[in-house]
TIZA-519925 format. One record per residue (C-alpha): x, y, z; residue in one letter. Coordinates in Angstrom, 1 decimal. Each point is the difference from the previous one (the first is absolute). Layout:
<pavos>
(pavo (X; Y; Z); A)
...
</pavos>
This chain:
<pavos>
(pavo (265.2; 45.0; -189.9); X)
(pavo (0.9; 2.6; -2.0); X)
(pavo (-2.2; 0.0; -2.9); X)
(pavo (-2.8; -0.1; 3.0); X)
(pavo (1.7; 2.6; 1.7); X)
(pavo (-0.4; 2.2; -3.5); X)
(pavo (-3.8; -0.9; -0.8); X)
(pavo (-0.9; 0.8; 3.6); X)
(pavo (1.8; 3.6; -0.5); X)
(pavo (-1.8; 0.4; -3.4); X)
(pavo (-3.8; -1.0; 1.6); X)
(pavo (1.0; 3.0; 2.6); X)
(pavo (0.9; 2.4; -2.9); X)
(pavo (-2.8; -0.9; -2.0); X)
(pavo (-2.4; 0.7; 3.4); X)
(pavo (2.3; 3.7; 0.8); X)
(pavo (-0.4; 0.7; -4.1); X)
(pavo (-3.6; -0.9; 0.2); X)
(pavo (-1.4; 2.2; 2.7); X)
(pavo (2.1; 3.1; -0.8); X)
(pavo (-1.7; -0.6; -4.0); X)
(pavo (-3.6; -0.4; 1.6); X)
(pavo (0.8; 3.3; 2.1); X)
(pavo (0.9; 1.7; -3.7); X)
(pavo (-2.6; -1.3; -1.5); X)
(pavo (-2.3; 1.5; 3.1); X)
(pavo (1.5; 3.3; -0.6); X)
(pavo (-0.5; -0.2; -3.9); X)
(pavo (-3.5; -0.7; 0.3); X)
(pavo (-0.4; 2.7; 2.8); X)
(pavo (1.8; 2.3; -2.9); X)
(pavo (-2.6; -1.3; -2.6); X)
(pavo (-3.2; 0.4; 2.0); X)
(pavo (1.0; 3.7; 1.0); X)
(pavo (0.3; 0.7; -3.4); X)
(pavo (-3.8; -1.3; -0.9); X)
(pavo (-1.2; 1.7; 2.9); X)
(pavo (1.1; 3.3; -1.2); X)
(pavo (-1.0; -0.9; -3.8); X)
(pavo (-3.4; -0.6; 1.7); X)
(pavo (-0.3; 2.9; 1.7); X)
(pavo (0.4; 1.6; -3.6); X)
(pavo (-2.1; -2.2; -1.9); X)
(pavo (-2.6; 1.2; 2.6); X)
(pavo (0.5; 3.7; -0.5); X)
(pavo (0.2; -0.6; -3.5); X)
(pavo (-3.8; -1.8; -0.1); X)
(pavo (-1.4; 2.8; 2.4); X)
(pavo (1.1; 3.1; -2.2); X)
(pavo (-1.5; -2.1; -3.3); X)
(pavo (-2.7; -0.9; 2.0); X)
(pavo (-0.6; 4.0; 1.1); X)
(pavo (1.2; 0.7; -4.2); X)
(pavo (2.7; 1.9; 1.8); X)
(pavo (2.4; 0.3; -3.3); X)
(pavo (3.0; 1.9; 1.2); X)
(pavo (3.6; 0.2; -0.4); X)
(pavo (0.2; -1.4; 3.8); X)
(pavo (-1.4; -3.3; -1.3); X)
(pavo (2.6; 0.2; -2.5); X)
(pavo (2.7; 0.1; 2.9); X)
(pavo (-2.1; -2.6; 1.5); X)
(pavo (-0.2; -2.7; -3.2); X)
(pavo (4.3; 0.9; -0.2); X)
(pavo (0.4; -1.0; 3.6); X)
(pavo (-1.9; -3.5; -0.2); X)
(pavo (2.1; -0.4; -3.2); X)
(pavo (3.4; 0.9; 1.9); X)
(pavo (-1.0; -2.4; 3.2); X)
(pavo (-1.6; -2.8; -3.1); X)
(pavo (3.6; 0.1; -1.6); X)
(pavo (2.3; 0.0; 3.2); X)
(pavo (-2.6; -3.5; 1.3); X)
(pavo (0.6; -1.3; -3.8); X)
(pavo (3.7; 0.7; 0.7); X)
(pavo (0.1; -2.0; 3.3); X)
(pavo (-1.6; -2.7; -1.1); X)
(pavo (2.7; -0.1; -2.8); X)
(pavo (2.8; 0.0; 2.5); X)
(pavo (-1.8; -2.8; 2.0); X)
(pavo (-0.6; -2.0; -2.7); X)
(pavo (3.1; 0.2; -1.3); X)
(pavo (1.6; -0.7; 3.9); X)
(pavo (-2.3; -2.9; 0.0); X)
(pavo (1.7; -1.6; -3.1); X)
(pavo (3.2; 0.2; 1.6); X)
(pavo (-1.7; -1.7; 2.6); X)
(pavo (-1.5; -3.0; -2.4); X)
(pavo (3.1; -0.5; -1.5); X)
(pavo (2.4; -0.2; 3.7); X)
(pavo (-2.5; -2.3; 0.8); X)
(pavo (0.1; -2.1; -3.1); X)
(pavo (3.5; -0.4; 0.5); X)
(pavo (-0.2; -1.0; 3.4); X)
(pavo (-2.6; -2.7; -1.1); X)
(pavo (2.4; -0.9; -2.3); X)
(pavo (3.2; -0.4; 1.9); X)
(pavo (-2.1; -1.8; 2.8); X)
(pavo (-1.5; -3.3; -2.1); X)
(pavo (3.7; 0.1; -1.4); X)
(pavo (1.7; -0.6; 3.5); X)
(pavo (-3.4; -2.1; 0.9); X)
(pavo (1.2; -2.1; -2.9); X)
(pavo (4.0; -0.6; 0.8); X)
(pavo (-1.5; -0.7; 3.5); X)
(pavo (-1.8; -2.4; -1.5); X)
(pavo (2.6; -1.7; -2.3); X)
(pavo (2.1; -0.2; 2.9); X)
(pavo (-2.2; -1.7; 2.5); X)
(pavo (-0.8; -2.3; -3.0); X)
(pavo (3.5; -0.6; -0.5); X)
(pavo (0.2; -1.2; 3.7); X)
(pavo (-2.9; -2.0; 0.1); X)
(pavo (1.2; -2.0; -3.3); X)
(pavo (3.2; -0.6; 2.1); X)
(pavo (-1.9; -1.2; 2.9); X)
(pavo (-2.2; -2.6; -2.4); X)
(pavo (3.0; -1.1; -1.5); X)
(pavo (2.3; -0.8; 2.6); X)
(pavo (-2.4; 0.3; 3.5); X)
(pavo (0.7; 0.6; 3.7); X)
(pavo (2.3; -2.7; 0.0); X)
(pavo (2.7; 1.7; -2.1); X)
(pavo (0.6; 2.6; 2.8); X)
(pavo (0.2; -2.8; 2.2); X)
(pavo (2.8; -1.6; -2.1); X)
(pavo (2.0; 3.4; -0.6); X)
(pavo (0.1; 0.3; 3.9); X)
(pavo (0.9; -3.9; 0.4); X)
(pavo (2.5; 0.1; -2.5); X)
(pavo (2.5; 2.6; 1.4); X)
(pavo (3.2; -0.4; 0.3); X)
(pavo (0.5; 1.4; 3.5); X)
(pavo (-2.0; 1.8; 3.1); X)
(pavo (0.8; 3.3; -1.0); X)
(pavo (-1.4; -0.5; -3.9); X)
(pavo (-3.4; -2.0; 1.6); X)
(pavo (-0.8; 3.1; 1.9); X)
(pavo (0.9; 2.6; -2.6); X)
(pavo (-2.4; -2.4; -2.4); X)
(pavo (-2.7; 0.0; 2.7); X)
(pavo (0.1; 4.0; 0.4); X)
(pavo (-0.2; 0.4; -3.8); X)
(pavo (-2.8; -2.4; -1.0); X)
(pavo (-1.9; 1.9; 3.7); X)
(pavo (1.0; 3.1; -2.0); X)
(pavo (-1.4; -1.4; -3.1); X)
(pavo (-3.2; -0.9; 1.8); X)
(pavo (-0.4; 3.4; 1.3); X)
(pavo (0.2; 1.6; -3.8); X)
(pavo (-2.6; -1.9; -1.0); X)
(pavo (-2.4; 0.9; 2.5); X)
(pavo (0.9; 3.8; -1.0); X)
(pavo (-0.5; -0.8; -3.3); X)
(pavo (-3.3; -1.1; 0.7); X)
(pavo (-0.6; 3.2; 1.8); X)
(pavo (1.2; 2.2; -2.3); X)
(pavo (-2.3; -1.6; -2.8); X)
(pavo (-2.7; 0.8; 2.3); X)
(pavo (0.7; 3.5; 1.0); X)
(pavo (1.0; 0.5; -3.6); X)
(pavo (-3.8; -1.0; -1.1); X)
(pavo (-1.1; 2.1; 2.5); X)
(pavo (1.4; 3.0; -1.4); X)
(pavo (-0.7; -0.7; -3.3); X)
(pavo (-4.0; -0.2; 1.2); X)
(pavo (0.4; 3.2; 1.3); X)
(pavo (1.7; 1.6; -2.9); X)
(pavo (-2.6; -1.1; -2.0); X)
(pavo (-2.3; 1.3; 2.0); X)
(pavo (0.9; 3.3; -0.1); X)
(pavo (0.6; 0.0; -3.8); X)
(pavo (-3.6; -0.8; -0.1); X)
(pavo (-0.9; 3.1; 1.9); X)
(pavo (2.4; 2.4; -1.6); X)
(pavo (-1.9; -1.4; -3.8); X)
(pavo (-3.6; 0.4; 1.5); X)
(pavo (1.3; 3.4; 1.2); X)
(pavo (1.7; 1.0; -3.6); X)
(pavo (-2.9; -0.7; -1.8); X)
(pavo (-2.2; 2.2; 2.8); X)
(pavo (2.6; 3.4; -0.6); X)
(pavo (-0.4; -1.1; -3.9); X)
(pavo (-3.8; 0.5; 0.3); X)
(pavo (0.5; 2.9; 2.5); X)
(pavo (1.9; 2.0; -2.7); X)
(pavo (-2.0; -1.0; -2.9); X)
(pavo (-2.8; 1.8; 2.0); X)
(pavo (1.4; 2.8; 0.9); X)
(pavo (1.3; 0.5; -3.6); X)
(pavo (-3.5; -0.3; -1.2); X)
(pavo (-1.0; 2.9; 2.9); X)
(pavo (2.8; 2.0; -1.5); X)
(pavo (-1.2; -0.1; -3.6); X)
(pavo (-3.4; 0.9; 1.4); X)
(pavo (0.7; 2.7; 1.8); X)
(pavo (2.2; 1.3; -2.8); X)
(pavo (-3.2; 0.2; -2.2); X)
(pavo (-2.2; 1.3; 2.9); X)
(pavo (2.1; 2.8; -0.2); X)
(pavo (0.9; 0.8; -3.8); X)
(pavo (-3.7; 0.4; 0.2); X)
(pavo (-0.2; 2.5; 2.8); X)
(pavo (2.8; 1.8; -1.4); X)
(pavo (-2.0; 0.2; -3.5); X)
(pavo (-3.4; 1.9; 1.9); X)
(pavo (2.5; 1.8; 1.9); X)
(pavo (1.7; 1.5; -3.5); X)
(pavo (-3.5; 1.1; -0.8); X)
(pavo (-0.9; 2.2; 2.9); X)
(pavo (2.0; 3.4; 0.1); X)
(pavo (-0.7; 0.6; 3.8); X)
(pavo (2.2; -3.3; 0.9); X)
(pavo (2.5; 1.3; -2.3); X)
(pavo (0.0; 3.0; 1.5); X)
(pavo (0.9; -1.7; 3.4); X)
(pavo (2.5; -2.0; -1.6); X)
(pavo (2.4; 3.8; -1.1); X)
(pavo (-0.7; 0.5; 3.7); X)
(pavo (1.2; -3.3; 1.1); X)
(pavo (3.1; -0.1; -2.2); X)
(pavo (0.4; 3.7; 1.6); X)
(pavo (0.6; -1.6; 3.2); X)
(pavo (2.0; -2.6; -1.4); X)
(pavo (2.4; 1.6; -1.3); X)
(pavo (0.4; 2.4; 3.2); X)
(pavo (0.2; -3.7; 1.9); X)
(pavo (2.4; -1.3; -2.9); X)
(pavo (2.4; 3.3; 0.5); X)
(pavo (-0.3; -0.7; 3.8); X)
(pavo (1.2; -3.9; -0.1); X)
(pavo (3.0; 1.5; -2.3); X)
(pavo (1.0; 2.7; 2.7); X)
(pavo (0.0; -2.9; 2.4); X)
(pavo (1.8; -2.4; -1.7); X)
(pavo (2.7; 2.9; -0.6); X)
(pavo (0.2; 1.0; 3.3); X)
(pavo (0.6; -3.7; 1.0); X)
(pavo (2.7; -0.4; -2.5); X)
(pavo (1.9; 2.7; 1.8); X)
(pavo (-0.5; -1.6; 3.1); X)
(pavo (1.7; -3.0; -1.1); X)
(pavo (2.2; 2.0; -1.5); X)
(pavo (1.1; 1.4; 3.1); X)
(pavo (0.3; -2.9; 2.5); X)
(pavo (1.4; -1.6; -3.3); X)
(pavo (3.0; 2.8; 0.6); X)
(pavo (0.1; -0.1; 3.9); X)
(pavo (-0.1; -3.6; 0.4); X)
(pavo (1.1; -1.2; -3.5); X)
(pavo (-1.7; -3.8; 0.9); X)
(pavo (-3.4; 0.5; -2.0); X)
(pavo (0.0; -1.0; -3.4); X)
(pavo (-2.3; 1.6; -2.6); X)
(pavo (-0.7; -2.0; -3.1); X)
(pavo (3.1; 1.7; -2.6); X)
(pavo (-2.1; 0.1; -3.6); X)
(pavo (1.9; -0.3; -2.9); X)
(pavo (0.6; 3.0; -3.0); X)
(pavo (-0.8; 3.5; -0.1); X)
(pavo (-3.7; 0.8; -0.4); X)
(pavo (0.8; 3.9; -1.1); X)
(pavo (1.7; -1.2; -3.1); X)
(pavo (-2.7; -2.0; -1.3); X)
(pavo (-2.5; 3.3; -0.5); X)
(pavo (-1.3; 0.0; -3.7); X)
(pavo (1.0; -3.9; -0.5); X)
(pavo (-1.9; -1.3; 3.0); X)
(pavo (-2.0; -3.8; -0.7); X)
(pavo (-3.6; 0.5; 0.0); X)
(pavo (-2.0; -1.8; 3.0); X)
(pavo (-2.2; -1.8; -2.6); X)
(pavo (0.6; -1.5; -3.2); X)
(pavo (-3.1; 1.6; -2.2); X)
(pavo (-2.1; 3.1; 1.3); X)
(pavo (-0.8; 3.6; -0.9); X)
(pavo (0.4; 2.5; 2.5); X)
(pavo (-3.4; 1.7; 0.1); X)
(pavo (0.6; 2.5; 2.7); X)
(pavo (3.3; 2.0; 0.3); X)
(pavo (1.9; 1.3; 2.5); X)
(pavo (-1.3; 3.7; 1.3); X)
(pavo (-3.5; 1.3; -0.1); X)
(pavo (-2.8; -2.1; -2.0); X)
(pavo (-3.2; 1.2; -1.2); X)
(pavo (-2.5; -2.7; 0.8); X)
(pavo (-1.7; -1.2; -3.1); X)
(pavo (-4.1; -0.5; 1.6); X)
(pavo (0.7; 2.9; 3.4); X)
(pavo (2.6; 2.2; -2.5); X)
(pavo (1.4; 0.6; 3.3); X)
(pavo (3.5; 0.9; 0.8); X)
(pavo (1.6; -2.8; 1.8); X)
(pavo (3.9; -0.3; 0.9); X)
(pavo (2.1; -3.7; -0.9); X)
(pavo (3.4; -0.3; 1.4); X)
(pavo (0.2; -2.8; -1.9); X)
(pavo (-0.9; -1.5; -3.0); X)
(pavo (-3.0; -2.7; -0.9); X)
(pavo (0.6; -2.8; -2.8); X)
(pavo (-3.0; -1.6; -1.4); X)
(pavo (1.0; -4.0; 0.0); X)
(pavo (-2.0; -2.9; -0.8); X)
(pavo (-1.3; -1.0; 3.3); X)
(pavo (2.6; -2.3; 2.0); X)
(pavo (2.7; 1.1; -1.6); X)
(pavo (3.4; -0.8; 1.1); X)
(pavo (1.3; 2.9; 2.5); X)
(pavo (3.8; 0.3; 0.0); X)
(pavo (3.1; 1.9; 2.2); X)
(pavo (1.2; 2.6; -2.5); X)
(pavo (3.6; 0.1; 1.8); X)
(pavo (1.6; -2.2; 2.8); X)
(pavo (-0.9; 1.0; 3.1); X)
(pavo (-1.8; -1.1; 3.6); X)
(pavo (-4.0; -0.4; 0.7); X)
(pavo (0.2; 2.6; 2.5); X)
(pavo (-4.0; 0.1; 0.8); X)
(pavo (-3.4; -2.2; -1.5); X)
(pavo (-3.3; 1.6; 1.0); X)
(pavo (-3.2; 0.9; -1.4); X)
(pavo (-1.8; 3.1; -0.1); X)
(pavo (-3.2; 1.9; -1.1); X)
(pavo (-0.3; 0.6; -3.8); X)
(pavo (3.9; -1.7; -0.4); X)
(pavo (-1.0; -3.4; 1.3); X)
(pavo (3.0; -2.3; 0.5); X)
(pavo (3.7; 2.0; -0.2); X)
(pavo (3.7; -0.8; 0.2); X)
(pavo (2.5; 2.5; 0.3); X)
(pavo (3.3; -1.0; -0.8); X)
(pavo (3.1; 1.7; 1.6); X)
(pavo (2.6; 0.4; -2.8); X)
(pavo (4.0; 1.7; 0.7); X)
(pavo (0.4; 3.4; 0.2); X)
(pavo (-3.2; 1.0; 1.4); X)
(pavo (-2.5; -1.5; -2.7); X)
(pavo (-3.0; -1.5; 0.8); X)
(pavo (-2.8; -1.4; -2.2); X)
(pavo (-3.5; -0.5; 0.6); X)
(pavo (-2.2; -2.9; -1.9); X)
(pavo (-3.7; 0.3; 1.0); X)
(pavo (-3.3; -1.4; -1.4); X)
(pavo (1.5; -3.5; 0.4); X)
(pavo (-2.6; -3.3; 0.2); X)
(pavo (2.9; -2.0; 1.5); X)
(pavo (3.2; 0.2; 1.7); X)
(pavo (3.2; -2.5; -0.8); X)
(pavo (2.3; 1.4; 2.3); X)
(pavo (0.8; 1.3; 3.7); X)
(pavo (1.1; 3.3; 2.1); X)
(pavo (3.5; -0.4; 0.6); X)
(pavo (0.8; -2.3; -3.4); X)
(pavo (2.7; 1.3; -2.8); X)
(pavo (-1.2; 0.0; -2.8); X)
(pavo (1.4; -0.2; -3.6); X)
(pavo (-1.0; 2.1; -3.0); X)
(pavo (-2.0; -2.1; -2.2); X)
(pavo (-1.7; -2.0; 2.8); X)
(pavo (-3.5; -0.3; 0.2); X)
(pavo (-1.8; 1.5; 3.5); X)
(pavo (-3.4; -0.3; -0.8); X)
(pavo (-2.8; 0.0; -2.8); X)
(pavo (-2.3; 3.1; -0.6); X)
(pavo (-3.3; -0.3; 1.1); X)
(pavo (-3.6; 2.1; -0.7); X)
(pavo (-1.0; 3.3; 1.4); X)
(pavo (-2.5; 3.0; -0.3); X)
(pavo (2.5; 1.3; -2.9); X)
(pavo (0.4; -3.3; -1.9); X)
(pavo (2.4; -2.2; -0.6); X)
(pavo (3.1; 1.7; 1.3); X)
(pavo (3.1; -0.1; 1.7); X)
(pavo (0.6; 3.2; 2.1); X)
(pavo (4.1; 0.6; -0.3); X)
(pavo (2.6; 2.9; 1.8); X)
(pavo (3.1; 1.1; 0.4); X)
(pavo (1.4; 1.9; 2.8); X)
(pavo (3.0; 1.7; 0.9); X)
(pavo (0.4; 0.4; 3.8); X)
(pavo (-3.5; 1.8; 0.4); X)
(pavo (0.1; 1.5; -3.6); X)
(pavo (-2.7; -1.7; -2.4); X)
(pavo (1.8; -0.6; -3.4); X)
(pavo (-1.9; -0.2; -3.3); X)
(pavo (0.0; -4.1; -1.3); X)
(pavo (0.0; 1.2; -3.3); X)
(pavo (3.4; 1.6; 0.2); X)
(pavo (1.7; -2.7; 1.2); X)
(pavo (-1.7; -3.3; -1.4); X)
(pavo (1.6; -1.2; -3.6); X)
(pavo (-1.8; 1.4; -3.3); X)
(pavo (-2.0; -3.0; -1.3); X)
</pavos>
């Protein structure tokens, strides 16, 4: 009764399990197909401004925000694959511990049936003849009703049992066919990446070409940078918020970061492993406008996709993308320094993560100005020259 008791309970589980995974999978695929809507209404833009041989920097922004949205789909469909494994394998095992208790099921109704061939109805009826009083006749009699009783169950169970296992198999069918459709889903989109990617390395070269755009680019990296200092301010101003209810109310905890970021100036880890800086901190002459421009930061020419790494322990206190800097990261380090990573293709981490100095964030990506990962260091609201602080190579 028991073992029927348990398979009956597992059949309900399985059920519960099942409909809260079909509502997840409903709300993954919701996830999925807002995603491709918004890379399409891209894509579209995209094809009118080629089709009107529109070649500005705002199809640039464009091409970067299809390849943002094609990398976080790619990413999803990682996680669900990945999910989905875990789901191929449970089930697997499940398979695999039903046909064994199918099997002892099985051997034991075999085992009765042997017994019953052997020695027939008639050797029940001689155990219950051949008691030696009333009292052991009728305990005999309730056992060998008992006995009866467990063999029907076990009959049962070996049905319910197969039952289950039909199922199981079942749905290990589905969860394959549906692997193998996320596997083709991402090889897809990977192939839309890498097209897009090109699409725009060659936009980017016509744009190199044509001083006017690169005029609007020192205009756009004008606004930027005002935007940039703004999103600093903030963030300040909500670390003293904390700060304060931190002091009034002293439940809120605010990640603690390890070391002293002042004492590192001069002997500070580069963010990438090779580069050049090939604009420096302060005011630049442009080398086609030989305009005076302003960089509170400095820009490292890197092999494209270059590993993009945390100079100092710290917390990802904000990931966005802007005008000119595309993707950025500005890590919140102790005692009120903050760095700033822009011109990123990719991001590995998220807002509110610690970070470690050494670990990789990101990996450069492609702009108007090259190759080149954007990087600064500020104090409170004061920009600090790189140079000063980052190691002599």
């Amino acid at each position: 009764m028991e073992r029927i008791w348990l398979v009956n309970l597992s059949l309900i589980f399985l059920i519960n399990l099942n409909l809260l995974s079909q509502d997840k999978i409903k709300q993954k695929r919701e996830e999925l197909n807002q995603l491709r809507r918004e890379i399409k209404v891209l894509e579209d833009k995209i094809k009118q401004a080629q089709k009107e041989e529109k070649i500005t920097l705002e199809l640039i922004d464009d091409y970067e925000k299809k390849d943002n949205l094609l990398r976080k789909l790619i990413a999803e469909l990682k996680r669900q694959i990945k999910e989905n494994e875990k789901t191929i394998n449970h089930l697997q095992n499940e398979i695999y511990k039903s046909e064994n208790e199918i099997q002892t099921l099985k051997e034991q109704y075999a085992g009765y049936v042997k017994a019953l061939y052997k020695h027939g109805r008639t050797h029940d009826l001689e155990l219950i003849l051949t008691a030696r009083s009333i009292n052991q006749m009728l305990i005999r009699t309730v056992y060998l009703k008992k006995f009866s009783e467990h063999r029907k169950r076990t009959i049962d169970s070996i049905y319910t049992m197969q039952v289950r296992l039909k199922e199981q198999k079942d749905e290990l069918e589905l969860a394959l066919l549906k692997q193998k459709e996320l596997v083709a889903e991402k090889e897809k989109e990977e192939m839309n990446l890498v097209t897009s990617i090109k699409e725009k390395k060659e936009i980017l070269a016509r744009i190199r070409k044509d001083k006017q755009n690169l005029q609007v680019q020192l205009e756009r990296r004008k606004k930027a940078i005002k935007e940039l200092e703004a999103v600093i301010a903030r963030l300040i101003e909500e670390e003293k918020r904390i700060k304060q209810k931190e002091e009034k109310a002293r439940k809120i905890e605010i990640p603690k970061v390890e070391g002293n970021f002042a004492k590192l100036r001069g002997k500070l880890p580069w963010p990438v492993d090779d580069g050049k800086i090939i604009n420096h901190f302060g005011e630049q002459i442009h080398p086609v406008l030989k305009t005076v421009t302003l960089n509170y930061g400095v820009d490292i020419a890197v092999p494209e996709d270059s590993p993009v790494k945390a100079v100092a322990d710290g917390v990802v206190s904000k990931i966005f993308w802007l005008p000119s800097f595309e993707n950025l990261i500005i890590i919140t380090h102790d005692g009120g320094f903050r760095t700033v990573y822009a011109n990123l293709s990719d991001i590995f981490v998220n807002e509110g993560e610690t970070v470690k100095s050494g670990q990789v964030i990101g990996k450069s990506g492609d702009s108007v100005e090259g190759s080149i990962v954007h990087f600064e260091i500020w104090y409170e609201r004061q920009q600090q020259n790189p140079e000063i602080w980052l190691s002599k190579r």
